[in-house]
N, C-alpha and C positions, 0 to 999 in steps of 0.2 A: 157634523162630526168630521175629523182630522181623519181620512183615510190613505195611506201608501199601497201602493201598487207596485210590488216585483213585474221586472221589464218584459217578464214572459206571460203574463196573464194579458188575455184577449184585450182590445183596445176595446170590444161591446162593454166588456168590465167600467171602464170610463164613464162610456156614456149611460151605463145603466144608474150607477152609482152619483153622477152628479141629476140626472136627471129624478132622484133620490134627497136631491138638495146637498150632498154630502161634498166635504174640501177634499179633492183627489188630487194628489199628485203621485205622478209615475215614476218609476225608477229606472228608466230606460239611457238618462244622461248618466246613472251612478257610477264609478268606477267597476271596472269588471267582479273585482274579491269584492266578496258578501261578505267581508271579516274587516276590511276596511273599517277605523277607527270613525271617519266621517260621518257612515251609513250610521253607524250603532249610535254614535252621539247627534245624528238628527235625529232618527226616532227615538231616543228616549226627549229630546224635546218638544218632539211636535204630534207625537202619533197617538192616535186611542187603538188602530187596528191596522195590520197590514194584512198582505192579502197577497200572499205568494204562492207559486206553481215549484221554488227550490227547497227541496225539505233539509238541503245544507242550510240555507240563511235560516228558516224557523227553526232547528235545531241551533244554531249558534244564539240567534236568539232569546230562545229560551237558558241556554247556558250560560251567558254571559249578562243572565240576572234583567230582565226589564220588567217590572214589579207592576207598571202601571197599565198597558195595553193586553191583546189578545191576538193571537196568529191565527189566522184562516187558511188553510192552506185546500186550493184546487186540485185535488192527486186522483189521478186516471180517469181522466177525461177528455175523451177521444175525439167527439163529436161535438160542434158550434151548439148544439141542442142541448146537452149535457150540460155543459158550459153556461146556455143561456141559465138553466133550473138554476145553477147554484148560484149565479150573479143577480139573477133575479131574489133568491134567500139571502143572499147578503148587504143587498141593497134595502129589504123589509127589515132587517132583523138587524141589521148596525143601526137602525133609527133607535133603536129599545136601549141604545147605548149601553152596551154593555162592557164590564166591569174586569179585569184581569182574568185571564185565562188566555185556552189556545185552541181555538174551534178548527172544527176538520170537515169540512167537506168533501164529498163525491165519495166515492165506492173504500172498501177497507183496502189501504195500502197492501203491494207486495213485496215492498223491500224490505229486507231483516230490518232496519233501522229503525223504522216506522212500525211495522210490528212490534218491537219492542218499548218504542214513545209511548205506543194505543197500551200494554200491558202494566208499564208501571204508571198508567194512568194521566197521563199529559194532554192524550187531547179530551176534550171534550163531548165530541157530537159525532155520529158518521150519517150519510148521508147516502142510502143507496143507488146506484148508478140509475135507476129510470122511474126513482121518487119523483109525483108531483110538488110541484113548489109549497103546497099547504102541509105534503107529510113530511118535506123537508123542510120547513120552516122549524115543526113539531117534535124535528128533531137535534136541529141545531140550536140549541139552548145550553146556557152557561149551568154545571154540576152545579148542583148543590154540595157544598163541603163540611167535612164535621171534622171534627180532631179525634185522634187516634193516638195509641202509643206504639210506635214502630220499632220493630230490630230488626237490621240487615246485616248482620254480623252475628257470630256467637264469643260471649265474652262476658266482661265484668258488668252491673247495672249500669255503668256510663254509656252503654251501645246501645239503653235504648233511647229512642226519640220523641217527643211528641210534636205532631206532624196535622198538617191539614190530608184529609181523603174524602176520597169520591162518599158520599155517602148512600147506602145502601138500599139497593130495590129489592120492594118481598116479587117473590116469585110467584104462581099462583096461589101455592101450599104452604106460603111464607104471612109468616107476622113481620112486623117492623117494631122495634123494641129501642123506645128511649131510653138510655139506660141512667140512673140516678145512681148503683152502687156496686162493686166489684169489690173481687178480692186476689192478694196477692197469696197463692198455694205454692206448696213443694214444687208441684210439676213445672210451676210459671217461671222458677229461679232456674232448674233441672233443665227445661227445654233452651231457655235462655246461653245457656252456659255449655250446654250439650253436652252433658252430665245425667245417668253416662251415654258412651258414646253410642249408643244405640238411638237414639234421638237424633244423631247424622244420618243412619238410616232412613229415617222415619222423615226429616223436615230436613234436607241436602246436607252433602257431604261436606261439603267447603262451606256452605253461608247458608241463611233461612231462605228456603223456599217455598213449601209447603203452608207455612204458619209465619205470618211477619206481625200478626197483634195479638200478644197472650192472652189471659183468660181466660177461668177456665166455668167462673159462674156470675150471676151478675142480678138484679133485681132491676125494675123499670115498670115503666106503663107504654100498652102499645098506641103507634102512632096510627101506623097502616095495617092492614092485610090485604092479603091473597083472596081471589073471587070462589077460591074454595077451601076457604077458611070455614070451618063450622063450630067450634068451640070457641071463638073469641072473637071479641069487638074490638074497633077503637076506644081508647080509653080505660080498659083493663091495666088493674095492675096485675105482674106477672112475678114470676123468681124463675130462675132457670140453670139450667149445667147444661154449658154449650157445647161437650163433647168435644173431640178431639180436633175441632177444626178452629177449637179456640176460640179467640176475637172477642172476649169482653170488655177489655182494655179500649173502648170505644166511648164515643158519644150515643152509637146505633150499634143495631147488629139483628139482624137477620136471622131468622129459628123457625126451622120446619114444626108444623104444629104435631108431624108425628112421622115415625120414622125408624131406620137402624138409630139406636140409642146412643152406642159411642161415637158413631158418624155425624149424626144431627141434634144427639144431646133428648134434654128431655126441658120441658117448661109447661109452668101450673099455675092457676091463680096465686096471689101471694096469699099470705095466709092474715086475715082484718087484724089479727093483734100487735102484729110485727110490723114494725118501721124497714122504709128499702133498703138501711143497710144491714136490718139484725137479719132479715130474708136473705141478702145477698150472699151471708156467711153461712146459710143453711145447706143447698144442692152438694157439695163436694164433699163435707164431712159427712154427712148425714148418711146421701146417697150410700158412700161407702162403708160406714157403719152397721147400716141395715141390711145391703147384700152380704157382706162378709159373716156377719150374727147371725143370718139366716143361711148362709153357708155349713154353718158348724151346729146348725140342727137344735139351739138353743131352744129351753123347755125351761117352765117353771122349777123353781128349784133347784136351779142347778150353780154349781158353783161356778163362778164366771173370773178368771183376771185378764184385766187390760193393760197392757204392756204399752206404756204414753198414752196413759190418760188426758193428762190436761192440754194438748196438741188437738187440733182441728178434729178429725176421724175420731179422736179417744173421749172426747166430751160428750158427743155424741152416743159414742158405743157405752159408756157409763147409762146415760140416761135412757137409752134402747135395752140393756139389757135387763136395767131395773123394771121395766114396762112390759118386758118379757116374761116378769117373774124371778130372773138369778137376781142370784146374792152375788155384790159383784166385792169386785175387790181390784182398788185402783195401783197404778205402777207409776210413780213419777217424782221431781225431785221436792227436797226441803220447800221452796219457795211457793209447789204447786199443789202443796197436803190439802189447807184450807180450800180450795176452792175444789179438788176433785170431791171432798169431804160432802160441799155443799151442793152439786150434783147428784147424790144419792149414795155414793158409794159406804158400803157397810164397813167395809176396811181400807186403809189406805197404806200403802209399803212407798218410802222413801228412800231411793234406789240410792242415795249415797253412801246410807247406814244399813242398809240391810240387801242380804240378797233373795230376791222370792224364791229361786231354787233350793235355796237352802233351808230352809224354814220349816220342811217339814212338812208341810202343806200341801195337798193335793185336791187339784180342778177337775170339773167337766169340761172347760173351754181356756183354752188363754187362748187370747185375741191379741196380737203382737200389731199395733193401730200406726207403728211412726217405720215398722220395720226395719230395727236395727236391734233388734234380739236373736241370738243363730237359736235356730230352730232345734238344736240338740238341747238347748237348756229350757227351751219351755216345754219342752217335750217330757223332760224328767221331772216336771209341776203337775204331769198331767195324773190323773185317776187309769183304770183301765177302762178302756172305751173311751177315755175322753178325748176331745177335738181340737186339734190346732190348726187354727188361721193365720195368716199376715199379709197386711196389705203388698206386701212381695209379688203374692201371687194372684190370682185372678178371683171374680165372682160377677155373675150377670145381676142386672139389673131386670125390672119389671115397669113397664109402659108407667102401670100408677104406682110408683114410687113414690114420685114425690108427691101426689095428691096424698097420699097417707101420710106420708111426715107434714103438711099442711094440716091434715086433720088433727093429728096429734101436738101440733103446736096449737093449733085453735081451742085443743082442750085443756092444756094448758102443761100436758106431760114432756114437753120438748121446748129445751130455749136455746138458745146461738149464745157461745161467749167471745165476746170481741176484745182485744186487745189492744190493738190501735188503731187508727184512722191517719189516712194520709188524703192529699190534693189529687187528683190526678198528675197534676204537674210535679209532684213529689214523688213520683212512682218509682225512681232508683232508687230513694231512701226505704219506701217501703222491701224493694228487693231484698234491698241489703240487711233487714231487720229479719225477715224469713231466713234468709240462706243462713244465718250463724246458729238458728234452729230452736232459739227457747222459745219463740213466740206461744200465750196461751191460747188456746183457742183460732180466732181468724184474726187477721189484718184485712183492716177495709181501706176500700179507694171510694173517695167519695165521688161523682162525675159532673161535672158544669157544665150549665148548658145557660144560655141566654136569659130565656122566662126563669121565672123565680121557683115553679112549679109548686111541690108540698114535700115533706119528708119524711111522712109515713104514708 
């Protein structure tokens, strides 16, 4: 293999490396600038790897695009000993020829710059300072990468990206979760957009910090687990709501098997009747359907209306609150009568031609599902005693949640309505179909992955 040598790496470097069989040439005649047109236009023709102690040259390097090698870089390495460890791992492990990237060796940098390379994920490997050469061998290995949909900016659906990333390691208490289907929600455009602006608070003021891959639920089958994992195997299929830490928008993603619920979400067997993407539209609407209806203390009997019905959250709450026993009575427009019709609802009000406040009419609950009803008008719908909700405001969740709405889609009282289906690589179209707000039901993101896999 084609190896270069920055002029400041050990001349042992040399000898290790060729006595490795490997073509070494050193950069000790190069011109002084590391930005030199020469430098960059020999090794984009002759190199698989360099192997520098300048983390300006690997940094220019990597900026100025070389698609085809890997940078190694030597950093804080004090001693001929140290030295020897990593030239001796570099010497094993470029035989494995390996393939674009930018390997790191020796201990974690202390320069800002290099902290910041290691964070948004550039190098690949570290190598602790008085690792043997077997556990640094074990360590410098090229990532595995999967595709992601990335936003670094807040703005219109064109800001987001889809991106090669690290892919994802379970922790001990972690699944590993293929993911076959997502969906694009309110919150995914909201956070996006940073709308409103409390979402600066929450994920940086100026750019995404906190959260760079939306999603907020997602369906798959697990690949790995955690060694203390106890409710799930490899090979499970799952359904999940990743909580507020996002990251559906994946090929992988990572989920604590149990935990604070908004923080680490919640995930359950999927349910055998549902295909991964009628699952994947279930966790967000659902979830929230069911804490909020059981917020407002729903009983049989009672008169129930859902303010956006046929929206994500309101399909759901239609089909929860009939299972609960209300008599419901749906809120939505001309286009969406039929189908809240066909979810159970005993009545249906078409908020172009009529208004529910006025009607004369009084509930035990309106359930306000899209939150864009002021609270003084469904208030005056209300009975005495009766209860108003709106996803505005808050409702806890329960560990089995969503094992319950499993159970009840397995019986067959619970179904997902979907809308559209987009690629993953079509996911600002999907954006932009959410944010103008008629969508029925869910919009799904379908997710590609290599193998052919199955799709229920």
């Amino acid at each position: 293999m084609r190896v270069l040598l920055d002029s400041c790496v050990w001349g042992g470097a040399v000898a290790a490396l060729r006595e490795a069989g490997h073509d070494v040439e050193w950069t000790g005649s190069w011109p002084a600038d590391p930005g030199d047109e020469r430098i960059l236009e020999h090794v984009r023709a002759t190199a698989r790897i360099l192997v520098t102690l300048d983390e300006d040259f690997g940094e220019l390097a990597i900026v100025r695009g070389l698609p085809h090698f890997g940078i190694v870089r030597l950093v804080n390495l004090s001693s001929p000993k140290q030295g020897a460890i990593c030239i001796e791992v570099l010497a094993r492990f470029a035989a494995r020829a390996p393939t674009n990237g930018d390997y790191h060796c020796g201990s974690r940098p202390d320069s800002y710059s290099s902290r910041r390379r290691i964070a948004r994920g550039s190098t690949f490997g570290i190598v602790r300072r008085h690792a043997s050469p077997e556990t640094a061998l074990r360590c410098v290995t090229r990532r595995a990468i999967v595709k992601a949909v990335v936003y670094r900016q807040y703005g219109p659906p064109d800001v987001l990206r889809l991106e090669e990333v690290d892919k994802p390691v379970p922790a001990d208490d972690d699944i590993l979760v293929k993911v076959r289907a997502t969906t694009v929600a309110a919150g995914d455009w909201r956070m996006r957009k940073a709308d409103p602006f409390a979402a600066r608070l929450y994920n940086g003021l100026f750019r995404p910090r906190k959260v760079t891959i939306l999603g907020f639920e997602l369906a798959g089958e697990i690949e790995a687990i955690g060694k203390d994992v106890r409710r799930f195997k490899n090979g499970d299929r799952v359904f999940a709501f990743t909580g507020f830490g996002f990251g559906a928008h994946a090929q992988y993603r990572c989920l604590r098997e149990s935990g604070k619920i908004t923080k680490v979400g919640l995930v359950a067997h999927k349910p055998t009747n549902m295909s991964f993407e009628q699952a994947a539209a279930v966790p967000v609407g659902g979830l929230t359907a069911q804490a909020f209806l059981r917020k407002a203390g729903i009983r049989a009997d009672d008169q129930v209306l859902i303010y956006g019905a046929s929206g994500s959250v309101g399909t759901f709450g239609v089909q929860l609150a009939k299972h609960f026993g209300g008599r419901v009575t749906g809120v939505c427009s001309t286009a969406n009568v039929a189908l809240v019709e066909s979810l159970g609802a005993h009545d249906v009000i078409d908020y172009t031609k009529d208004d529910f406040a006025k009607r004369g009419r009084s509930y035990d609950v309106v359930f306000d599902a899209v939150g864009r009803a002021s609270a003084a008008r469904c208030k005056r719908a209300l009975r005495r005693g009766g209860r108003f909700v709106s996803v505005e405001g808050s409702a806890k969740l329960r560990a089995d949640d969503l094992d319950t709405l499993k159970a009840l889609i397995e019986a067959g009282k619970l179904t997902s309505v979907i809308d559209r289906k987009y690629p993953l690589e079509q996911i600002a179209d999907a954006h932009l179909y959410v944010e103008r707000g008629h969508k029925k039901g869910n919009v799904i993101v379908t997710v590609p992955h290599d193998d052919r896999g199955q799709s229920a």
